[in-house]
Structure formats: C-alpha cells, structure tokens
N, C-alpha and C positions, 0 to 999 in steps of 0.2 A: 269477168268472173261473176258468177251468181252470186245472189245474198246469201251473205252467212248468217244472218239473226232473221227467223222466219217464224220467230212464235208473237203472237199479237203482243202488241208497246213496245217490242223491239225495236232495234234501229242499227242499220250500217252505215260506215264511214266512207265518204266519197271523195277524190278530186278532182277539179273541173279545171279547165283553161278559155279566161277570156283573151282570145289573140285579135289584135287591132291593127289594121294596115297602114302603115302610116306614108305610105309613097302616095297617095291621093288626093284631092283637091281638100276634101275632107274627112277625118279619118271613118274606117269601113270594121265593124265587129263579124266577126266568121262566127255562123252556128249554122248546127245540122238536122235534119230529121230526125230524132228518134227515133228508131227503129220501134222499142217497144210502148212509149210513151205516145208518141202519132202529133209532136209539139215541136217546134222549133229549141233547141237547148243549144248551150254551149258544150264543146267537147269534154269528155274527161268518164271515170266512172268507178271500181269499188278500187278501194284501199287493202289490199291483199293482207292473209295477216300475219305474212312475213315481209311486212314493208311500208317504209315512210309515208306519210304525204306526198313529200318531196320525189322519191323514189316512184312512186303509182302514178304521177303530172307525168315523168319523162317517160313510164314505157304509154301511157294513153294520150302523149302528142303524138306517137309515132303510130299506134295502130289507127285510132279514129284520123286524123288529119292528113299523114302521109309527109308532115314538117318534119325535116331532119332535127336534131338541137342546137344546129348552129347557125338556121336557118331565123331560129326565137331568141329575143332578149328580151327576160325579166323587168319590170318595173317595178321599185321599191319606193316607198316614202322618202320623203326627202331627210329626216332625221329620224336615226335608229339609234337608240341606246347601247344595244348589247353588238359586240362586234367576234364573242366568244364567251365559251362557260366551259367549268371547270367538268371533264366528264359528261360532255353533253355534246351534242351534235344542234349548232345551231340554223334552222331551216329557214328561208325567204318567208318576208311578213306577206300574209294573204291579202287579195283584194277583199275578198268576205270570206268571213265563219258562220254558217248559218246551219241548222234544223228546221226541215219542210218534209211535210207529207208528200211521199213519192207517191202514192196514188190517193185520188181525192176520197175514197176511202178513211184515209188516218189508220188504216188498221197497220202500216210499216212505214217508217220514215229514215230518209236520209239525211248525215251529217256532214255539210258538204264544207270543203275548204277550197276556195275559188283561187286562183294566181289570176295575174295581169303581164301578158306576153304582147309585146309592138316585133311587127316585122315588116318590109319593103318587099316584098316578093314570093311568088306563088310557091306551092308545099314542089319538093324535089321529088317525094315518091306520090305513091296511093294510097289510101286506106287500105285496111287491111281485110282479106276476105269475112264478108258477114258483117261488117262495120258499114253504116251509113255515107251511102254517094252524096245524097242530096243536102249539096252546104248551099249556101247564101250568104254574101257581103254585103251588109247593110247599114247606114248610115244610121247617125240619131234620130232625121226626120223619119226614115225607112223603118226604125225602132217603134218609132210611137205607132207609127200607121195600123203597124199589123192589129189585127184582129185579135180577141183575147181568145180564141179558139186553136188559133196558131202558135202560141208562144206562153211557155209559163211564164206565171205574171212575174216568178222571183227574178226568174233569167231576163226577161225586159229590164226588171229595177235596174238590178246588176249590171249588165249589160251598157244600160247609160250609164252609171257611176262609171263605166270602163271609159267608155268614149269620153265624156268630159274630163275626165282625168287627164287623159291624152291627148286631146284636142286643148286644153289650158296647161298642160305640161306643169301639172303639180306635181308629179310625181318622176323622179329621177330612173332613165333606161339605164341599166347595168353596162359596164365596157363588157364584158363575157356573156358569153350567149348561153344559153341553156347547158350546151354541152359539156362549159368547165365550171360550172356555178356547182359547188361544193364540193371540190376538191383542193 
C-alpha cells in the first residue's frame, strides 16, 4: 500500500517482522532488499486503515516472505500483565515501537511496530509478485559485519535485540503459530 500521509511532518504507521531461524547452529534473522529503499530491512510494510497491527504482520508475512502462518510462532516476554480488556481487542506485545525517517530526508517518517517471529524451516510459498526475491540469513556476527550502506542502522539495532533474545531465550515462543494467535 502507498503512503497515506504525504504532506511534509507527516507520518504513516508500519509493521514489520523480525523472523529468526532457530534449526541452526546459531540462530539466523531473515531480511530483504528493499525494493524502494536499496537497504537490507526486515519484512513488513503500511498499516491499512482498515486494520490492525496485528491484522497488516499476517497479510505482509505472506506477501513479502511467502511463510505460511503456521509456518511462524510469536515470541512474547516472559511476563505479561493484561491477559484481556474489557471491549478491546488485546494484541501481541511488540519487539519495538519506534519513529524513524523513512527517507534520510526527514521530510515523511514511519511508525513502525516490529513482532519477534522463530521458525525451523524454509517459507512454503514465494513472495508475492512485485515483492523483493533478494532475502538473506544472517547471523549476529553476519549482522555487525555489514556495511552501513547496506542495512538501516534501526533494522541492524533491532535485528540484534532479535537474535540475542533468542539465542539467550528471554523471551517465551507461543504453543500457536501465527495462524490461531488471536482467535
């Protein structure tokens, strides 16, 4: 979906997915090309606005990645407070909440709400037409390495909070996969 706020200080809402392999010696964070960016990012992209966080993560695993949902399971902190709300729809705590300038410009930025997905095994389908081939499995030494040319600096930070989360298992995988998680 194109931006919907296109007048300068604006800003649109984004979600992203850090997905991390965990069948490997050490775990592996998945990120793609950019198609418009020309940066290594992690998958994900605008928040419709007729629709969740929650709801824009599950249809933008399946178009940018070609992971089924049952394919992903959710990583949550290990203590969560709220378990329901009165009249409210409660959604998976993010890996990050952040505001960055989507072009180094500053003149539009996105608000992005990251998840933390672990999975054992390659995506079932493909990306979807017009969505970026070009992924990479990259490790945390793989992480530091790259060049600040290739990779937004946020998605690197990010990116390692993913992995050491998951390589030190602070953080609790969900028994349901993406597919039944809020139902």
């Amino acid at each position: 979906m194109p931006h919907i706020h296109t007048e300068p200080g604006q800003h649109d809402h984004t979600a992203s997915a850090f997905i991390v392999r965990t069948d490997t010696i050490r775990p592996h964070l998945l990120l793609h090309m950019h198609r418009k960016v020309g940066k290594l990012l992690q998958p994900g992209g605008h928040i419709e606005l007729n629709e969740t966080p929650w709801g824009s993560i599950k249809h933008e695993l399946i178009e940018e990645t070609g992971y089924a949902h049952d394919q992903l399971f959710l990583m949550q902190p290990p203590i969560r407070k709220l378990s329901s709300l009165t009249n409210a729809e409660i959604h998976p705590f993010p890996l990050c909440h952040n505001t960055h300038d989507y072009m180094p410009t500053g003149d539009h930025r996105h608000t992005d709400i990251s998840y933390l997905f672990v999975t054992n095994q390659d995506p079932i389908g493909l990306p979807e037409e017009g969505e970026s081939t070009d992924f990479r499995w990259v490790t945390l030494d793989d992480l530091e390495k790259l060049d600040d040319s290739e990779i937004a600096s946020n998605c690197r930070q990010i990116g390692t909070l993913a992995l050491l989360i998951v390589e030190n298992k602070e953080w609790i995988k969900e028994s349901k996969s993406v597919a039944t998680w809020g139902k």
